[in-house]
N, C-alpha and C positions, 0 to 999 in steps of 0.2 A: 751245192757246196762249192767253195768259191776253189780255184785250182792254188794248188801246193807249190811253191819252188822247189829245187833246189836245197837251199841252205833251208827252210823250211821242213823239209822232207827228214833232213840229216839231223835235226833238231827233235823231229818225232821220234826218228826210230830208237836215237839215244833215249827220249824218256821211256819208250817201251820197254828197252831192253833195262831201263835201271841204271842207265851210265852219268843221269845226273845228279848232281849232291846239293843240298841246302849250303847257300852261302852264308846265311844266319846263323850264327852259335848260339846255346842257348841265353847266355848271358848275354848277345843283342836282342834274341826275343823277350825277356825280362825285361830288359831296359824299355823296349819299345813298346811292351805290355803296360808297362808304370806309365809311360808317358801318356799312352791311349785313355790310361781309366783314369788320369790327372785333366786330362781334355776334357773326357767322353762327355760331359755334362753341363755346358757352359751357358749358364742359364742366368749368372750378377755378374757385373761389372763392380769392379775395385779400382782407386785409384789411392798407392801409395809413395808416402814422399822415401825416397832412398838417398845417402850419399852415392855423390859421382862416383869416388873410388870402389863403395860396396858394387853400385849397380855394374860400371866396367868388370868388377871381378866378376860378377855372376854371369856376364857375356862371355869372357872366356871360359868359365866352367862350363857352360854350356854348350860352346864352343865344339868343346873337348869332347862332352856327351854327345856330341852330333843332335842336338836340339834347339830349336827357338830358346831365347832366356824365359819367355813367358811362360813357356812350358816347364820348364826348368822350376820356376818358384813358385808354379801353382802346384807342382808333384813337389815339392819339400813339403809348403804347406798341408797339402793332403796328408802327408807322412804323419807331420805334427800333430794336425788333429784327428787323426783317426791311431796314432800312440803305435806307429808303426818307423817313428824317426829313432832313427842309434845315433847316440854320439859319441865319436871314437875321438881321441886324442891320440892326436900326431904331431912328428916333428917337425917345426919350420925345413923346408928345403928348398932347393935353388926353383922347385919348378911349385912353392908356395905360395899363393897371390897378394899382393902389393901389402891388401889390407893385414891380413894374417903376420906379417913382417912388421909391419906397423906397430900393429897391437902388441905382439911380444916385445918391442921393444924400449914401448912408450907407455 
Protein backbone atom coordinates (compact mmCIF):
# COMPACT_ATOMS: atom_id res chain seq x y z
CA UNK A 1 0.00 0.00 0.00
CA UNK A 2 1.41 3.06 -1.14
CA UNK A 3 2.34 5.62 2.07
CA UNK A 4 -0.32 8.27 3.26
CA UNK A 5 0.64 12.03 3.71
CA UNK A 6 -0.12 14.28 5.82
CA UNK A 7 -2.87 16.14 4.18
CA UNK A 8 -3.94 12.69 3.01
CA UNK A 9 -4.26 11.24 6.34
CA UNK A 10 -6.45 14.38 7.46
CA UNK A 11 -8.61 13.70 4.51
CA UNK A 12 -9.32 10.02 5.57
CA UNK A 13 -9.90 10.36 9.11
CA UNK A 14 -12.43 13.22 8.11
CA UNK A 15 -14.36 10.74 5.78
CA UNK A 16 -14.28 8.15 8.58
CA UNK A 17 -15.55 10.17 11.10
CA UNK A 18 -18.44 11.63 8.66
CA UNK A 19 -17.19 15.15 8.60
CA UNK A 20 -17.42 15.37 4.80
CA UNK A 21 -20.64 16.57 2.86
CA UNK A 22 -21.72 16.17 -0.73
CA UNK A 23 -21.11 19.28 -2.65
CA UNK A 24 -23.86 18.27 -5.17
CA UNK A 25 -27.54 19.16 -4.47
CA UNK A 26 -29.90 17.28 -5.50
CA UNK A 27 -31.08 19.42 -8.19
CA UNK A 28 -27.26 19.39 -9.67
CA UNK A 29 -27.49 15.49 -9.45
CA UNK A 30 -30.85 15.80 -11.70
CA UNK A 31 -29.50 18.04 -13.90
CA UNK A 32 -26.37 15.93 -14.43
CA UNK A 33 -28.39 12.74 -14.40
CA UNK A 34 -30.64 14.37 -17.64
CA UNK A 35 -27.51 15.25 -19.13
CA UNK A 36 -25.76 11.70 -18.59
CA UNK A 37 -28.95 9.75 -20.12
CA UNK A 38 -29.17 12.76 -23.04
CA UNK A 39 -25.41 11.48 -23.87
CA UNK A 40 -25.38 8.02 -22.49
CA UNK A 41 -26.16 6.56 -26.09
CA UNK A 42 -24.55 8.39 -28.93
CA UNK A 43 -24.89 6.14 -31.62
CA UNK A 44 -26.26 8.89 -35.09
CA UNK A 45 -24.85 11.73 -36.02
CA UNK A 46 -27.43 14.98 -36.94
CA UNK A 47 -26.57 17.85 -38.71
CA UNK A 48 -28.96 20.74 -38.29
CA UNK A 49 -29.12 24.21 -39.73
CA UNK A 50 -29.84 26.80 -36.75
CA UNK A 51 -29.98 30.67 -36.82
CA UNK A 52 -26.78 32.43 -35.45
CA UNK A 53 -28.82 34.30 -32.98
CA UNK A 54 -30.98 30.88 -31.88
CA UNK A 55 -27.73 28.81 -31.69
CA UNK A 56 -25.56 31.90 -29.62
CA UNK A 57 -28.75 31.78 -27.22
CA UNK A 58 -28.58 28.20 -26.68
CA UNK A 59 -24.64 28.56 -25.83
CA UNK A 60 -25.47 30.83 -23.11
CA UNK A 61 -28.23 28.66 -21.85
CA UNK A 62 -26.04 26.15 -21.57
CA UNK A 63 -23.65 28.12 -20.49
CA UNK A 64 -25.69 28.79 -17.52
CA UNK A 65 -26.52 24.92 -17.04
CA UNK A 66 -22.88 24.37 -16.89
CA UNK A 67 -23.02 22.15 -20.14
CA UNK A 68 -21.80 21.74 -23.61
CA UNK A 69 -24.61 23.23 -25.92
CA UNK A 70 -24.67 19.81 -27.72
CA UNK A 71 -25.67 18.38 -24.76
CA UNK A 72 -27.94 20.90 -24.00
CA UNK A 73 -30.12 20.32 -27.31
CA UNK A 74 -29.74 16.70 -27.52
CA UNK A 75 -31.43 16.59 -23.53
CA UNK A 76 -34.31 19.19 -24.88
CA UNK A 77 -34.83 16.86 -27.74
CA UNK A 78 -34.88 13.75 -25.66
CA UNK A 79 -37.37 15.63 -23.42
CA UNK A 80 -39.46 16.34 -26.71
CA UNK A 81 -39.66 13.09 -27.87
CA UNK A 82 -39.93 10.97 -25.19
CA UNK A 83 -43.24 13.80 -24.01
CA UNK A 84 -41.19 14.60 -20.97
CA UNK A 85 -40.81 18.56 -22.35
CA UNK A 86 -43.06 21.25 -20.10
CA UNK A 87 -43.59 24.33 -21.52
CA UNK A 88 -43.87 27.13 -19.20
CA UNK A 89 -44.56 30.64 -20.23
CA UNK A 90 -42.59 33.41 -18.75
CA UNK A 91 -42.04 36.84 -18.76
CA UNK A 92 -39.48 38.68 -21.19
CA UNK A 93 -36.70 39.95 -18.54
CA UNK A 94 -33.52 41.61 -18.50
CA UNK A 95 -31.55 38.36 -18.09
CA UNK A 96 -34.08 36.90 -21.33
CA UNK A 97 -32.11 35.80 -24.47
CA UNK A 98 -31.77 38.18 -27.40
CA UNK A 99 -34.11 35.93 -29.42
CA UNK A 100 -37.02 35.71 -26.94
CA UNK A 101 -36.96 39.77 -27.08
CA UNK A 102 -36.96 39.55 -30.61
CA UNK A 103 -39.79 37.46 -31.03
CA UNK A 104 -42.13 39.36 -28.46
CA UNK A 105 -41.62 42.18 -30.04
CA UNK A 106 -41.56 41.70 -33.74
Amino acid sequence: MPKVDAYEREILTAFDKGNLKSVATKTELEKFRAAARATAVKDRRVNIRLSSIDLSDIQVRALEEGMPYQTLIASVLHKFVSGRLIEKTQPITDRSTQTARKRATG
